[in-house]
MARLO-290075 format. One record per atom (N, C-alpha, C, CB): residue in one letter; x, y, z; atom name; chain. Coordinates in steps of 0.1 Angstrom, whole numbers, always signed. Glycine has a CB too. Layout:
! MARLO-290075
  rest      X      Y      Z  atom  kette
     A      X      Y      Z    CA      A
...
***
This chain:
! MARLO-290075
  rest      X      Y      Z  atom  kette
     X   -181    +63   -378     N      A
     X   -188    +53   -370    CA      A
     X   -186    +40   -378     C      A
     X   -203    +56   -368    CB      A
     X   -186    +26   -372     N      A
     X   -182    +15   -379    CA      A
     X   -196    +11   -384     C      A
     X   -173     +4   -370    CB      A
     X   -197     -1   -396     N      A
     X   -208     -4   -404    CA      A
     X   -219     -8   -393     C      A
     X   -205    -15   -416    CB      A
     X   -228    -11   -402     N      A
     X   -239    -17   -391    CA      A
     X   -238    -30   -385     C      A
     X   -252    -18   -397    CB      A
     X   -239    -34   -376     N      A
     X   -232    -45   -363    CA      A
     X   -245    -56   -373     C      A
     X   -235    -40   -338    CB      A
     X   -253    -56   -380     N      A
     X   -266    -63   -385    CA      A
     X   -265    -66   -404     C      A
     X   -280    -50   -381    CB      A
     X   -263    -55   -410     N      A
     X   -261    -59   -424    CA      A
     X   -249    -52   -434     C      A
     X   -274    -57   -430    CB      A
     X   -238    -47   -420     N      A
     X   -228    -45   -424    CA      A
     X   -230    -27   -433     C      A
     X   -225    -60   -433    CB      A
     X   -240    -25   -434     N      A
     X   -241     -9   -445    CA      A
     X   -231     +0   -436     C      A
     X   -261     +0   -447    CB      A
     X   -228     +9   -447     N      A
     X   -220    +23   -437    CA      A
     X   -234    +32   -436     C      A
     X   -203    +34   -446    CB      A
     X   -229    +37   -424     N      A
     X   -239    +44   -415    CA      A
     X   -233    +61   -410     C      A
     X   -243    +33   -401    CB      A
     X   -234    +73   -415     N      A
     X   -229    +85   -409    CA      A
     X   -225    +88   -397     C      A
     X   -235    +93   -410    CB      A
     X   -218    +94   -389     N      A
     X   -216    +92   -373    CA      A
     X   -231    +97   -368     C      A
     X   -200   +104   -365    CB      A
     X   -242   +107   -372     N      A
     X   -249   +112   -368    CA      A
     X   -259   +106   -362     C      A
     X   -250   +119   -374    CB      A
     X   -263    +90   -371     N      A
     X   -272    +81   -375    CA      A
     X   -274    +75   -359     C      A
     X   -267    +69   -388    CB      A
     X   -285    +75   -349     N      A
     X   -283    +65   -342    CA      A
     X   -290    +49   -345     C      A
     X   -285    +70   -331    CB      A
     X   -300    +45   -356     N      A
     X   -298    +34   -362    CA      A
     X   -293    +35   -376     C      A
     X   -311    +27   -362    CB      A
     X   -292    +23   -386     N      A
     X   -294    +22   -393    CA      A
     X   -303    +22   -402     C      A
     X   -291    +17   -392    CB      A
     X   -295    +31   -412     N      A
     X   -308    +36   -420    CA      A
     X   -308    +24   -429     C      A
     X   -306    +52   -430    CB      A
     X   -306    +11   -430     N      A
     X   -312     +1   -443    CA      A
     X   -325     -7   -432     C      A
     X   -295    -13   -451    CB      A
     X   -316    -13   -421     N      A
     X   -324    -25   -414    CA      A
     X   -327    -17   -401     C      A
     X   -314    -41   -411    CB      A
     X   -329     -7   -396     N      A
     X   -335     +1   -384    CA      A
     X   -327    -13   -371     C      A
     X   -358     +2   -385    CB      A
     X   -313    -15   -371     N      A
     X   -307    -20   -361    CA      A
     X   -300    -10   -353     C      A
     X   -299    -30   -367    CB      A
     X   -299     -6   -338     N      A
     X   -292     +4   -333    CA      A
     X   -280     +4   -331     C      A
     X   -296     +7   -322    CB      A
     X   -272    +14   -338     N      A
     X   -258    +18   -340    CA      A
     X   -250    +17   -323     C      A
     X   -258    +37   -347    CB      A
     X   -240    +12   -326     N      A
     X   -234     +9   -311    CA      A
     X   -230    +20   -311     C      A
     X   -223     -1   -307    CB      A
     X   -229    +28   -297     N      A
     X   -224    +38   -290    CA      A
     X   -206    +38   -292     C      A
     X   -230    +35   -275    CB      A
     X   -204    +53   -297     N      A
     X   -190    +54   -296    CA      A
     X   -186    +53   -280     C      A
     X   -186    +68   -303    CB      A
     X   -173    +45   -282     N      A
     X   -166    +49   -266    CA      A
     X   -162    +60   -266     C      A
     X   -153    +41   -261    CB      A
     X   -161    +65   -251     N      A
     X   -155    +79   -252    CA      A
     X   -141    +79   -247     C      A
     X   -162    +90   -243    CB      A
     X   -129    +87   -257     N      A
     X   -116    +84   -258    CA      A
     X   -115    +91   -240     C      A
     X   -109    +93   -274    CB      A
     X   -103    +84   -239     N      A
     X    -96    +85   -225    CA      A
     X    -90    +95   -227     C      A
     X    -88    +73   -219    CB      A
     X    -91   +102   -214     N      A
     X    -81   +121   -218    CA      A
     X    -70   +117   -217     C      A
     X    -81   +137   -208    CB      A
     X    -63   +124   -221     N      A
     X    -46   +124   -223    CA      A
     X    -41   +128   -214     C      A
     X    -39   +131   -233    CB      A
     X    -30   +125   -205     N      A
     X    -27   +136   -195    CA      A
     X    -20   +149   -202     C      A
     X    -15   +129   -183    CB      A
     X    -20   +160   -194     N      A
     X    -15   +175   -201    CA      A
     X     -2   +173   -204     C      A
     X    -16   +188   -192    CB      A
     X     +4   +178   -215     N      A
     X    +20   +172   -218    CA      A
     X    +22   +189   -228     C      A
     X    +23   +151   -230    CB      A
     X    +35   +193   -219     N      A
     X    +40   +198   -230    CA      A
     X    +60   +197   -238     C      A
     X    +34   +214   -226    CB      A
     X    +62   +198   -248     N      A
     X    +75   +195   -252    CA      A
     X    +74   +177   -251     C      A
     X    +87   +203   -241    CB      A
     X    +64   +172   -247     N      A
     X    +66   +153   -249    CA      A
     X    +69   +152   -232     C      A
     X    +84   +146   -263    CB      A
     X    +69   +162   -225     N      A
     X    +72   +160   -209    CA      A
     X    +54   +160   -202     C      A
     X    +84   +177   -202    CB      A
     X    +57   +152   -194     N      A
     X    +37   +156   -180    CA      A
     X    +45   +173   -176     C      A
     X    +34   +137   -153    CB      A
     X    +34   +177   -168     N      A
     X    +29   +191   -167    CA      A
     X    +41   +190   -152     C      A
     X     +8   +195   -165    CB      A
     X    +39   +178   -146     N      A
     X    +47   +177   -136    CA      A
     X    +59   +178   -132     C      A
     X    +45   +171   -134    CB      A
     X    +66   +170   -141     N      A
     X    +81   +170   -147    CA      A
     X    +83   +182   -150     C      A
     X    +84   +161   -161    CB      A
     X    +76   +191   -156     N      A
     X    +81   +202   -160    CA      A
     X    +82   +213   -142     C      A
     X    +70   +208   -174    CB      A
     X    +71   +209   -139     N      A
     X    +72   +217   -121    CA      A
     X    +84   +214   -112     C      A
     X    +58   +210   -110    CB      A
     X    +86   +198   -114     N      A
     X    +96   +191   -106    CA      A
     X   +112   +200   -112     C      A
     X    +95   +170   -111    CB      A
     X   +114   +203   -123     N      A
     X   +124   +209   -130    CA      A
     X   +125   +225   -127     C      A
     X   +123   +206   -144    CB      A
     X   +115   +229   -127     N      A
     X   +113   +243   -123    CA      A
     X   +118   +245   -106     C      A
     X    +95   +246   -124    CB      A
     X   +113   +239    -98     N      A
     X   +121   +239    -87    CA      A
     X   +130   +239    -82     C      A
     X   +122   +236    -84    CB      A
     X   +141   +226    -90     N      A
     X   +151   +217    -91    CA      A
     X   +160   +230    -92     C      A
     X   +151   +206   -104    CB      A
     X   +156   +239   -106     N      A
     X   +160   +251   -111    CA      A
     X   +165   +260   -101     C      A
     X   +151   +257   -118    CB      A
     X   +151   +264    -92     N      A
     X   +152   +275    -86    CA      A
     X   +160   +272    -71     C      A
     X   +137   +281    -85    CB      A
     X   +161   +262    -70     N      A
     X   +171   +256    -59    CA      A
     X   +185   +259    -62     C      A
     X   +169   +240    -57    CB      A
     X   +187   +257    -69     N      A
     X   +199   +257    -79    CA      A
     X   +207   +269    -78     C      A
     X   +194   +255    -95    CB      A
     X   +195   +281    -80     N      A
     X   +200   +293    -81    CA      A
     X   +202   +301    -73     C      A
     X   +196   +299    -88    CB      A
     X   +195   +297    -61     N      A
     X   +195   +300    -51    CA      A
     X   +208   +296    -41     C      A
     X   +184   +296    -49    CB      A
     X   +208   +284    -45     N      A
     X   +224   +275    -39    CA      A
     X   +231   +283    -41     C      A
     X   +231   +262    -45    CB      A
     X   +233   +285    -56     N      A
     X   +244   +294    -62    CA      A
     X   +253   +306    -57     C      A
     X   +239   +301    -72    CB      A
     X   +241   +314    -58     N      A
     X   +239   +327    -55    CA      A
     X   +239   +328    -39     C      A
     X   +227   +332    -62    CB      A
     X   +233   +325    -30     N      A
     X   +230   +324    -17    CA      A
     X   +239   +318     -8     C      A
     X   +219   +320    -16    CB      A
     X   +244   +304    -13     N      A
     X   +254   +296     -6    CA      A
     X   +267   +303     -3     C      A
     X   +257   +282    -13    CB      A
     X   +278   +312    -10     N      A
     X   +283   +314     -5    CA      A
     X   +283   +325    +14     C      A
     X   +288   +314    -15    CB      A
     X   +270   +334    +11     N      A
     X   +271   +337    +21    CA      A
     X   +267   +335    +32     C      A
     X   +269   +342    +20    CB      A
     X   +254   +319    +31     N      A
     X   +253   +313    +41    CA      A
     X   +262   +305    +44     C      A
     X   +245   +308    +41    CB      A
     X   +275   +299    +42     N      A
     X   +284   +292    +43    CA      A
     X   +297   +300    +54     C      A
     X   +286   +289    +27    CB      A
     X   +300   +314    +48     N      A
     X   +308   +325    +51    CA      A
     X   +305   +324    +68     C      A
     X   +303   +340    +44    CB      A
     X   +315   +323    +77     N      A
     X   +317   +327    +88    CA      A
     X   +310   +339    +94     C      A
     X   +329   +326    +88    CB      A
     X   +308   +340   +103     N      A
     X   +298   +354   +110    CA      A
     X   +313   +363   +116     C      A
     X   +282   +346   +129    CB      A
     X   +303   +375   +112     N      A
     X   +319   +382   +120    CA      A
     X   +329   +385   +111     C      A
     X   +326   +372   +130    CB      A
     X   +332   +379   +104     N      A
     X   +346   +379    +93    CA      A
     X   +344   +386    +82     C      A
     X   +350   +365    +88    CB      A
***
């Protein structure tokens, strides 16, 4: 927690005044959440790739016989 906003003393995070001059400790902000990341990628990117993937393999594998003439 930062010193006292009044006579400057350090003050424990626990303190909500100041224990020299009974001035009230400013309120911590509350940190902004992080979006979910994993490998340094969003959660999303990783979904968007997962797809991408399974399209992929599917093309692969599947396209020639949707492609193949009927009958032949």
């Amino acid at each position: 927690m930062p010193d006292c906003p009044n006579c400057g003393t350090w003050n424990p995070d626990d303190k909500l005044v100041c224990w020299r001059c009974q001035t009230e400790m400013p309120k911590p902000k509350p940190e902004k959440k992080k979006p979910v990341r994993f490998l340094g990628m969003p959660l999303w990117t990783w979904a968007i790739l997962a797809v991408m993937l399974v399209v992929w393999v599917l093309i692969t594998c599947m396209g020639p016989r949707l492609l193949a003439p009927v009958g032949g």
